[in-house]
N, C-alpha and C positions, 0 to 999 in steps of 0.2 A: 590334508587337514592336520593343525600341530593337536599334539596329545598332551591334555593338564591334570596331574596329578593335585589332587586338591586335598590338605591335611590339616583336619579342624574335627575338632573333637565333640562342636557347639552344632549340633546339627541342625539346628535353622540358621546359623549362619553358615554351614555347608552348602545346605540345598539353596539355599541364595546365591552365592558363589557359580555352583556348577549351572544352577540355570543361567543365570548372568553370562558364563563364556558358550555354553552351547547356542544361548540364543547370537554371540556372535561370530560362530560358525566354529568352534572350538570341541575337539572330542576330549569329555571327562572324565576320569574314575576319582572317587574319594575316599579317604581311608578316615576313620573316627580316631586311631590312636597309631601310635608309632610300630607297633609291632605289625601291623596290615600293611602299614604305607612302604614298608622293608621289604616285606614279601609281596608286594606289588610292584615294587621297583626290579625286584632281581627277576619275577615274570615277564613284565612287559617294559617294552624302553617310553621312556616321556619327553618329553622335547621342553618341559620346563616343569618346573614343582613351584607351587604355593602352600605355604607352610606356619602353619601357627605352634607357638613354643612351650603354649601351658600345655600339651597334650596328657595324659592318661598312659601308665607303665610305662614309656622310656620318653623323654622330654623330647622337645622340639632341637634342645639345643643338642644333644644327643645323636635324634634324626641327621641333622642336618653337617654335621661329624663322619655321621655314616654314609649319607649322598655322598657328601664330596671326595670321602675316600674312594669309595668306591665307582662314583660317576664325575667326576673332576668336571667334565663339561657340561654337564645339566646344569642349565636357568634356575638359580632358586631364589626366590621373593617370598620373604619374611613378612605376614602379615599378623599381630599380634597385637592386645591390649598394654605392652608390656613399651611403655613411653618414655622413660627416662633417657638422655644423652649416654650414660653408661651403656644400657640393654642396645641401644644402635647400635654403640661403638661395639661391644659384645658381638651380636648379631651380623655386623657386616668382619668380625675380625674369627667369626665362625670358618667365612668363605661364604655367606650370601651375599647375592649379585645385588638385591634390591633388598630396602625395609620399609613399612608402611605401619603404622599404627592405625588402631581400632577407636572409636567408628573411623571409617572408609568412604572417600568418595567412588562411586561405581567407575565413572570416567576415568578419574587416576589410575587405580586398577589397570585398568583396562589400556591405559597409553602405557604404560610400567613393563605389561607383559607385550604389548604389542614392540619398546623399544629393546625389551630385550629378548626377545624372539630375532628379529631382524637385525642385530648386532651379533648375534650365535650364527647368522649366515652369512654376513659379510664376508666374502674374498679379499678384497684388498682392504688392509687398513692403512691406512694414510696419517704424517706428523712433518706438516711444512717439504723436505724435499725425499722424506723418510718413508718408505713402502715394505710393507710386510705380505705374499702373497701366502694363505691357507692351503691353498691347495697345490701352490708348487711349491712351496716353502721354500720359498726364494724372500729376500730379504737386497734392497737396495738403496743407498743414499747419493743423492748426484746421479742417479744412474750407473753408479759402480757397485758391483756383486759383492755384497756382506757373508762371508763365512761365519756361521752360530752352530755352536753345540747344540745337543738338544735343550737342554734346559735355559741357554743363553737364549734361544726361541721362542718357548714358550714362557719365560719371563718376558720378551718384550711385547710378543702377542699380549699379554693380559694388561699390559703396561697401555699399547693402543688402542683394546679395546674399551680401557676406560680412561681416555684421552681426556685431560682437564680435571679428572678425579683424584685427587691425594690417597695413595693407597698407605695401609698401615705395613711396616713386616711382617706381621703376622699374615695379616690377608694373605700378603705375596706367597709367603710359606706354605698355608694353606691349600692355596690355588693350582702353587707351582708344582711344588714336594707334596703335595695329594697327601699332607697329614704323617709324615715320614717322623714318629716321635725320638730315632737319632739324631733329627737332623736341626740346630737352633736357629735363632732369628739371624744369628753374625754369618750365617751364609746367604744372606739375601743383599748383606754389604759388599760383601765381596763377590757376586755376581752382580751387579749393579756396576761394582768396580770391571770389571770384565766387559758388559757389556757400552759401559763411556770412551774406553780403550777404542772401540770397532767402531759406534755410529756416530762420538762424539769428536774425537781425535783428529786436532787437523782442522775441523769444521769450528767456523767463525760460533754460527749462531748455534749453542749446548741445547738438545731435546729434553733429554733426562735432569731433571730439579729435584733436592732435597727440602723436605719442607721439616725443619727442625722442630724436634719431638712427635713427629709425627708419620713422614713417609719416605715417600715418593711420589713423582707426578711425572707424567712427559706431556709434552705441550708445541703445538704450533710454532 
């Protein structure tokens, strides 16, 4: 059973939330404010976090600074009253996986966490002839053995896991360098460059796209 950390300050819309995923088969804890939902992370492990941004003593945006530091691989889905294109673009360049504005449909929710539940356990990610295995971390294009650093790795891991998605540098940064504040956005250029060298080099059809002013993307 996956375990959802649920962080909402608005306690009827908490207790709406966690009965909502228990009743579809989901184990809940919920935290009212940032300082609980911290020291419930570092007690117990979560297999995804839901997280709202207006919290009470340390903000959402704050929170969710501190997940991804310190749990790089936890799901977190951003769901908040706070709508504007800016607060997205904010919100996902935090390092959240998902965002959702308030009011919510239950349904979406609920397909949001279930897509990205099952995208945190995928083994193999797949990009046209490009294979990435998690659990052997083995990496292969054409069926020929790709050598990657660690962070060449997990840069392209985060790259196929959100296959068809424009990611920002920062995201990348975020995601990749777990919040590393020596370390600036011009090294995500140049492992980007790094990693074109190895899966792109050679190969007719390029995985790896630039989307100017804006990311990266890899694609079929």
């Amino acid at each position: 059973m996956n375990k959802i950390l649920v962080i909402e300050d608005d306690l009827g819309i908490q207790e709406y939330i966690k009965e909502l995923l228990e009743e579809n088969s989901y184990s809940v804890m919920a935290a009212g404010d940032g300082i609980k939902a911290l020291e419930l992370i570092k007690k117990s492990p979560f297999d995804l976090v839901v997280l709202d941004l207006g919290l009470p003593k340390i903000t959402g945006e704050a929170v969710c600074r501190e997940i991804r530091k310190k749990n790089p691989h936890i799901p977190i889905i951003i769901l908040t009253g706070k709508d504007t294109t800016s607060d997205i673009v904010n919100g996902l360049n935090l390092g959240a996986d998902d965002y959702i504005t308030k009011p919510f449909v239950a349904d979406i929710l609920l397909a949001r966490i279930k897509a990205r539940l099952r995208s945190d356990k995928e083994v193999l990610l797949v990009a046209d002839d490009l294979t990435l295995n998690t659990q052997t971390v083995e990496v292969t294009r054409d069926d020929k053995k790709i050598n990657l650093s660690p962070h060449e790795f997990k840069l392209l891991q985060y790259l196929l896991s959100n296959k068809g998605r424009v990611l920002s540098r920062e995201m990348i940064l975020n995601r990749v360098w777990e919040y590393s504040y020596d370390v600036d956005t011009r090294v995500v250029d140049v492992y980007i460059g790094y990693l074109r060298k190895k899966i792109d080099y050679g190969f007719k059809k390029k995985l790896i796209q630039s989307v100017r002013g804006f990311g990266y993307v890899i694609k079929d």
